[in-house]
C-alpha positions as CSV (number, residue, x, y, z in Angstrom):
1,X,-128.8,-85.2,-58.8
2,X,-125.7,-84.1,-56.8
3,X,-126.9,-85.7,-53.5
4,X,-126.8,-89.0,-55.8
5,X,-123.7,-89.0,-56.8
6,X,-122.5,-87.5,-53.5
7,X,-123.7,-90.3,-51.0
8,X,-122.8,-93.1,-53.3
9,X,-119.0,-91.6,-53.4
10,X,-118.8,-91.5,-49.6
11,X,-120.8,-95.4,-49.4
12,X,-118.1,-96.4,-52.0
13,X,-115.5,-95.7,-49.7
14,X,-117.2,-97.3,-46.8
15,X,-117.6,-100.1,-48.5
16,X,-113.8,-100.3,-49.8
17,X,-112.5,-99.6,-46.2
18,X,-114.7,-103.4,-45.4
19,X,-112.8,-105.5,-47.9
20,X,-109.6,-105.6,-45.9
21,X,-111.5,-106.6,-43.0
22,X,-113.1,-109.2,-45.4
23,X,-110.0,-110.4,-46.5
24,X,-108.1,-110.6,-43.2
25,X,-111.0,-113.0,-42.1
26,X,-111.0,-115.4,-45.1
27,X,-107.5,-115.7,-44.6
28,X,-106.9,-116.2,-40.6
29,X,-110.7,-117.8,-41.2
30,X,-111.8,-115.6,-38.4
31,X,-114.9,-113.7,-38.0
32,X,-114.2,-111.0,-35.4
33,X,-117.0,-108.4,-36.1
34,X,-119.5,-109.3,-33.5
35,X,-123.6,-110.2,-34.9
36,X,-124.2,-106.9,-32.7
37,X,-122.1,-105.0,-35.4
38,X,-122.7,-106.4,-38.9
39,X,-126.6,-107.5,-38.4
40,X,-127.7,-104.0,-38.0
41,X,-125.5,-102.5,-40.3
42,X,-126.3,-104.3,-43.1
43,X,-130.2,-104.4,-42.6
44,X,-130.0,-100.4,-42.4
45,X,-128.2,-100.2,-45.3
46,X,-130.2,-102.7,-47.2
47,X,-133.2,-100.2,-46.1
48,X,-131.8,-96.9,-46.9
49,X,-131.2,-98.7,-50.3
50,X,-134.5,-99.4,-50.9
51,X,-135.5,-95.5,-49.2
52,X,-132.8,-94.3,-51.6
53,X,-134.6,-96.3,-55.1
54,X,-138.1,-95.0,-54.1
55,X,-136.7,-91.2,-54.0
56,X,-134.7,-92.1,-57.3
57,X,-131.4,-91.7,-55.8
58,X,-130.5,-95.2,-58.1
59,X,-126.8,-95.1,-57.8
60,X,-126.8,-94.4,-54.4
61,X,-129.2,-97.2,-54.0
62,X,-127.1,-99.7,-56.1
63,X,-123.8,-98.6,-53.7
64,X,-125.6,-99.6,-50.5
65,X,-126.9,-102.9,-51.6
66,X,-123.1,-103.6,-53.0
67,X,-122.1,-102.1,-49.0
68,X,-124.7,-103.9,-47.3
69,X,-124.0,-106.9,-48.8
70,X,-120.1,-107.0,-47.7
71,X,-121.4,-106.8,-44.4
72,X,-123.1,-109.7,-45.0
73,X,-119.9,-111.3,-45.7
74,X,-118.5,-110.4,-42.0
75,X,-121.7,-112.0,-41.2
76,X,-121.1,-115.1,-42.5
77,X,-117.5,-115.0,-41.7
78,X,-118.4,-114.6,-37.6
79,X,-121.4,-117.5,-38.4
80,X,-119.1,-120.2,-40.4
81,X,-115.8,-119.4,-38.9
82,X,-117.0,-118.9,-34.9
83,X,-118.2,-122.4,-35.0
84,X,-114.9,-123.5,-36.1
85,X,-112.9,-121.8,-33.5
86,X,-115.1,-123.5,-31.2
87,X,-114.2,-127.1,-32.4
88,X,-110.7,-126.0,-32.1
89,X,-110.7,-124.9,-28.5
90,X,-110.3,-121.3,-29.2
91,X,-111.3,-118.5,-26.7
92,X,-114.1,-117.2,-28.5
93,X,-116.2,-113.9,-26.5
């Protein structure tokens, strides 16, 4: 199916315009994508990935999970490295 392949293409870049962000914050060990931000986004992609598998849109499926997942990483990035600025006396919003 063309929508298939279509959606995952455009999710695909989504997801590869994250992994700078992702690897900016592992470095500087910041997280600055607020909860507001990366909780939603990654439970509504980790639904439409599961919306996508029932209609048998599979790679398009497989391509959120993978994007839904990096913004779990810029979740866990704001969780572990917030609490470390914190300690250090940083001016954290």
């Amino acid at each position: 199916m063309i929508q298939d392949v279509i959606m995952a293409i455009c999710s695909i870049a989504f997801g590869l315009a994250l992994i700078p962000q992702i690897i900016q914050g592992f470095r500087t060990q910041t997280g600055p994508i607020t909860l507001l931000t990366s909780i939603p986004s990654a439970v509504g992609l980790y639904t439409c990935s599961v919306c996508a598998f029932t209609l048998g849109l599979h790679f398009t499926g497989a391509v959120w999970v993978v994007t839904a997942t990096l913004w779990v990483l810029l979740l866990y990035q704001r969780i572990r490295y917030n609490g470390a600025e914190k300690r250090r006396g940083a001016n954290v919003e």
